[in-house]
N, C-alpha and C positions, 0 to 999 in steps of 0.2 A: 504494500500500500504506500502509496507517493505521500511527502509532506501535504499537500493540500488534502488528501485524502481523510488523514489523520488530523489534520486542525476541522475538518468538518463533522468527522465524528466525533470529537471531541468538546465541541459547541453541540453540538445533537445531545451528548449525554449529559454537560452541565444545564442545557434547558429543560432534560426530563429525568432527571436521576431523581428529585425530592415526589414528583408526581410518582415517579415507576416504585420506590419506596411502599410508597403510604396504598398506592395500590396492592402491592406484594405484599404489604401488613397484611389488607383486610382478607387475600387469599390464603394467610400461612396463621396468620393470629400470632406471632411472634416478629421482634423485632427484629433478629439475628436472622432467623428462618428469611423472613425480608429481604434482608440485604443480601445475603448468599445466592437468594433468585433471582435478583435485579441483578446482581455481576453477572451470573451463569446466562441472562438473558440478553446483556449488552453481550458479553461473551459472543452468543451464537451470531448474533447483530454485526457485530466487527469481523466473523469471519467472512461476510456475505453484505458487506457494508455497500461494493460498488452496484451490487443491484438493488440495494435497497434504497438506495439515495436515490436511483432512478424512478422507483417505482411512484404513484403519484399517494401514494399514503403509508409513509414508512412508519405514522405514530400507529398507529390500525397492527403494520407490520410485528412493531415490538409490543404489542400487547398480546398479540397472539402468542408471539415466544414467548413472553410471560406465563399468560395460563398452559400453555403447553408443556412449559418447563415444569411447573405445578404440578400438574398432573401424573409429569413423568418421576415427583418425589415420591407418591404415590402408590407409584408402579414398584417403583425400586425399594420400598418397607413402607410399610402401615405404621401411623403414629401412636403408640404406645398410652392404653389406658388403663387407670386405675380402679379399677371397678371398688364403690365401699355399699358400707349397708346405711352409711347415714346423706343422708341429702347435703348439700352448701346450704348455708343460708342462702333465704333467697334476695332478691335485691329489689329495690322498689326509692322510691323518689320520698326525700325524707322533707318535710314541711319545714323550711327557713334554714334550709341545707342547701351553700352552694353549691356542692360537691355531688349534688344528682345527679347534673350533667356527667360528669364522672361515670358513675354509676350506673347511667342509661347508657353506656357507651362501650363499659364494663360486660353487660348485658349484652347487648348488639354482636358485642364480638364471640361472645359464649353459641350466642346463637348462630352467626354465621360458620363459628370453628363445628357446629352439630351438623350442617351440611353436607351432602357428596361434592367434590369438587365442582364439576361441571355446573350445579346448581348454585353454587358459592361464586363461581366465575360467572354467571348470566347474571344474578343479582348485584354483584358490584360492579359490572360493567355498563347495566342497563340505569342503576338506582344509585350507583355512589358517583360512577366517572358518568351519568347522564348520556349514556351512548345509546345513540334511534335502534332498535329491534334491527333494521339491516346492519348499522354498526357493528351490532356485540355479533351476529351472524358471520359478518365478514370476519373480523377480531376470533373468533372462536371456530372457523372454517364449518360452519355445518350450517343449516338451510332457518329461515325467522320464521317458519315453524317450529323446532328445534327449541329457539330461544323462547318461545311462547310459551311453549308446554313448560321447561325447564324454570321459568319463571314463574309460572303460576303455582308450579309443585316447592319452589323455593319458598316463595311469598306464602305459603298456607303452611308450612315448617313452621316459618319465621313467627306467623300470627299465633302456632299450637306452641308457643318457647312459652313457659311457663312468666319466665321476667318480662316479656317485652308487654302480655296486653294490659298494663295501664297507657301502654304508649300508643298513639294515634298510627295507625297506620303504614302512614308518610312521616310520622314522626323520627322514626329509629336512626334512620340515615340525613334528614336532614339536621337533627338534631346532634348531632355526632359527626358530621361533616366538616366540622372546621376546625378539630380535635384530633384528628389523625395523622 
């Protein structure tokens, strides 16, 4: 890759690296887990940079390697739980308590870490990053079909999360969107 090559991916990924992050949170629910995706997915990005710069939507492009790369953690081990006999407390929005928001947010990610991937990737692409039904279609290579069913079976998850329904609906993700 020529110097110009490399000063252009290089502005590519300082103008998306805090977005590509906090996206990779909301797929991995860990901060670490995050950033090891985001590299692994500029990673794939810079080895395939001169078609991708050509192509007319290379953010589309690295989201896709995103949840793909996601998926493929996946693939390669299942994340390890603890099965107990006693429930967490539960969490709920505390009267003249700043720290709700918190709280709701705390929640939100419980809930989307309870997800199948696929399902976890159509909801934060459609409801956190605000991407059109063709968007998250393109972004996740399968048909806005796909993203439809996938999201309506995500969305009734999310509603049966034990913490989320004091929350409005449309609440979870807006509310917690400028937190991430």
């Amino acid at each position: 890759m020529g110097i110009d090559d490399e000063a252009e991916f290089s502005s590519f990924v300082q103008g998306r690296w805090n977005g590509l992050v906090r996206t990779a949170y909301l797929l991995t629910g860990n901060r670490h887990d995050a950033e090891d995706l985001a590299q692994t997915a500029l990673t794939k990005v810079y080895a395939s940079w001169r078609r991708v710069r050509r192509s007319d939507h290379p953010d589309a492009y690295l989201r896709r390697v995103l949840v793909t790369c996601n998926i493929d953690r996946f693939r390669k081990r299942r994340p390890h739980e603890h099965p107990t006999d006693e429930l967490p407390e539960p969490y709920g929005p505390r009267q003249g308590d700043a720290s709700h928001q918190v709280d709701q947010r705390q929640v939100l990610l419980a809930a989307l870490a309870g997800l199948p991937p696929r399902q976890r990737a159509v909801v934060v692409l459609r409801y956190w990053e605000d991407l059109s039904a063709e968007q998250t279609a393109a972004a996740l290579g399968c048909s806005v079909g796909t993203v439809k069913s996938q999201a309506a079976k995500g969305l009734a998850k999310l509603r049966a999360f034990p913490g989320l329904h004091p929350l409005t609906p449309a609440a979870p993700l807006e509310a917690c969107h400028d937190q991430a």
